[in-house]
C-alpha positions in Angstrom: 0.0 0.0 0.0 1.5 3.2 -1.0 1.4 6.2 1.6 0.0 10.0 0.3 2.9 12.4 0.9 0.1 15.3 2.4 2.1 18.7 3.2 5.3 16.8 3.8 8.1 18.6 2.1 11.7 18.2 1.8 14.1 20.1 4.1 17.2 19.0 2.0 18.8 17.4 -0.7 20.1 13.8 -0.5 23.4 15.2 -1.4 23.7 17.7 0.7 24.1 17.0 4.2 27.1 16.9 6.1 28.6 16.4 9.9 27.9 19.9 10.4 23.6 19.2 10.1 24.6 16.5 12.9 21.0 16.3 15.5 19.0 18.7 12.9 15.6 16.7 12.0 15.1 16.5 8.3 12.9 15.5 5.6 14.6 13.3 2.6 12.5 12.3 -0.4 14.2 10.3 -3.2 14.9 6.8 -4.9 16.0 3.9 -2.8 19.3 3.0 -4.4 20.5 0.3 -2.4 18.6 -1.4 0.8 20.6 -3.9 3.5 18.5 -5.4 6.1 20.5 -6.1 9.0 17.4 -7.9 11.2 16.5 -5.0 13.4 18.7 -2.5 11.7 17.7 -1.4 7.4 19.9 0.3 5.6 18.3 2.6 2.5 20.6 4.2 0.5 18.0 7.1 -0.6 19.1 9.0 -3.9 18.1 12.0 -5.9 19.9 14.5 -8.5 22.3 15.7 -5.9 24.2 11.8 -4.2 22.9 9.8 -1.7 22.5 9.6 1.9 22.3 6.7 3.8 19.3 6.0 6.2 18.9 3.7 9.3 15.5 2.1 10.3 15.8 0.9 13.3 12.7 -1.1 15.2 13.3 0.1 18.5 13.0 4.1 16.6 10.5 3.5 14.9 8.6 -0.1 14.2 6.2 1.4 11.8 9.2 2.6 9.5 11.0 -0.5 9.9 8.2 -2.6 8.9 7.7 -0.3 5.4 11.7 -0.7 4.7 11.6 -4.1 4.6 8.9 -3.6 1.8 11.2 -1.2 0.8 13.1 -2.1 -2.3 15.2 -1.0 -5.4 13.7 2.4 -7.5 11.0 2.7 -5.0 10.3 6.4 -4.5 10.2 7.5 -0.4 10.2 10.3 1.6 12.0 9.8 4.9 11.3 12.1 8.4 14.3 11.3 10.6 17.2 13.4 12.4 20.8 13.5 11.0 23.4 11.5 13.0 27.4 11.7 12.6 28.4 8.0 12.1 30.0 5.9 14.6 33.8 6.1 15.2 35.0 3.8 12.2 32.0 3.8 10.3 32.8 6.8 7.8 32.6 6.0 4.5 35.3 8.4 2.5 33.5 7.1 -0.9 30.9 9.6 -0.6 30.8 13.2 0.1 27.7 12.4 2.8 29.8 9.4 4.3 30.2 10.7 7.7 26.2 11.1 8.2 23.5 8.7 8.3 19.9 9.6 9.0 17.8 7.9 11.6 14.3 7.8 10.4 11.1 8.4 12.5 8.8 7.9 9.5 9.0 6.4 6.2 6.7 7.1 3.2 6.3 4.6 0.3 5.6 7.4 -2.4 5.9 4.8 -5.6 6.8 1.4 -6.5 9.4 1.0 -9.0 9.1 2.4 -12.4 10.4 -0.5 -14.6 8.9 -4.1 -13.8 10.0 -7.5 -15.0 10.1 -7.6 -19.1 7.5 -9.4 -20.6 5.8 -8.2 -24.1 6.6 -4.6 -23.4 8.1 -2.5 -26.3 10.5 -0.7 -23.6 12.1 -4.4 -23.0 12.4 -5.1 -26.1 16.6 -3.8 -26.7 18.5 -5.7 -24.6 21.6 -4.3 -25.3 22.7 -1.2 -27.7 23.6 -3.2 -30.4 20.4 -4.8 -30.7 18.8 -1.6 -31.2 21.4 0.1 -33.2 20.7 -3.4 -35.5 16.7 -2.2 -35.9 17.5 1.3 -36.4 20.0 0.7 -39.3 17.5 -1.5 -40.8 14.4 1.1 -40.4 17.1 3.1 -42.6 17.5 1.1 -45.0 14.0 0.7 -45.9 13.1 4.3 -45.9 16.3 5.5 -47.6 17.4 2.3 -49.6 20.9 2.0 -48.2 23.0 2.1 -44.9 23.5 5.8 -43.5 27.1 7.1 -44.7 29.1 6.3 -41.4 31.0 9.4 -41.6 28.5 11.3 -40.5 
């Protein structure tokens, strides 16, 4: 079941946050990128335009948010209420420019499912790879022009 986002809006983007922002409450809304459950603990690493932050659900925070991150999963669209947190000693990740924050969420919203489902009959599934459609394209050409494009174009 998919939760309405009502007058929620975002505080920051994904990308922005740093150890500075460390006990400010925020609102996050984004893609879920990556998701690790951990038993009590899930991990969403929530995207937009700007990088990623990663969230923690934890059970004892919040049950109700932990229970819609485990039906949580890749490309859904969330919006996540929580307070930013400098990580543990150890536990900064000098990968990304958000790697010594995490947020600890107090509510999660399940805005959308994922976009793109498994392929069946759909047009959209149909290229595979690049080649495959650079094959179609080339031969779309040559029936409307009667030869191969000149490849120095």
């Amino acid at each position: 079941m998919l939760d309405f986002l009502g007058s929620l809006q975002r505080t920051h983007m994904c990308g922005e946050l740093r150890a500075e922002q460390d006990g400010q409450p925020v609102v996050l809304m984004g893609w879920v990128n990556r998701r690790r459950d951990h038993g009590n603990l899930i991990f969403l690493d929530v995207r937009d335009r700007t990088g990623i932050t990663q969230v923690v659900l934890d059970k004892e925070v919040s049950n109700e948010a932990h229970a819609k991150a485990e039906a949580a999963r890749s490309e859904y669209v969330v919006a996540v209420k929580g307070k930013v947190r400098r990580r543990g000693t150890g536990l900064d990740n000098p990968n990304m420019p958000t790697g010594q924050i995490e947020v600890v969420a107090s509510e999660l919203l399940l805005l959308n499912e994922m976009f793109f489902k498994a392929c069946h009959d759909d047009l959209a599934c149909r290229y595979q790879s690049v080649e495959e459609l650079q094959h179609d394209l080339m031969r779309l050409y040559d029936q409307l022009y009667g030869g191969v494009p000149d490849a120095r174009l």
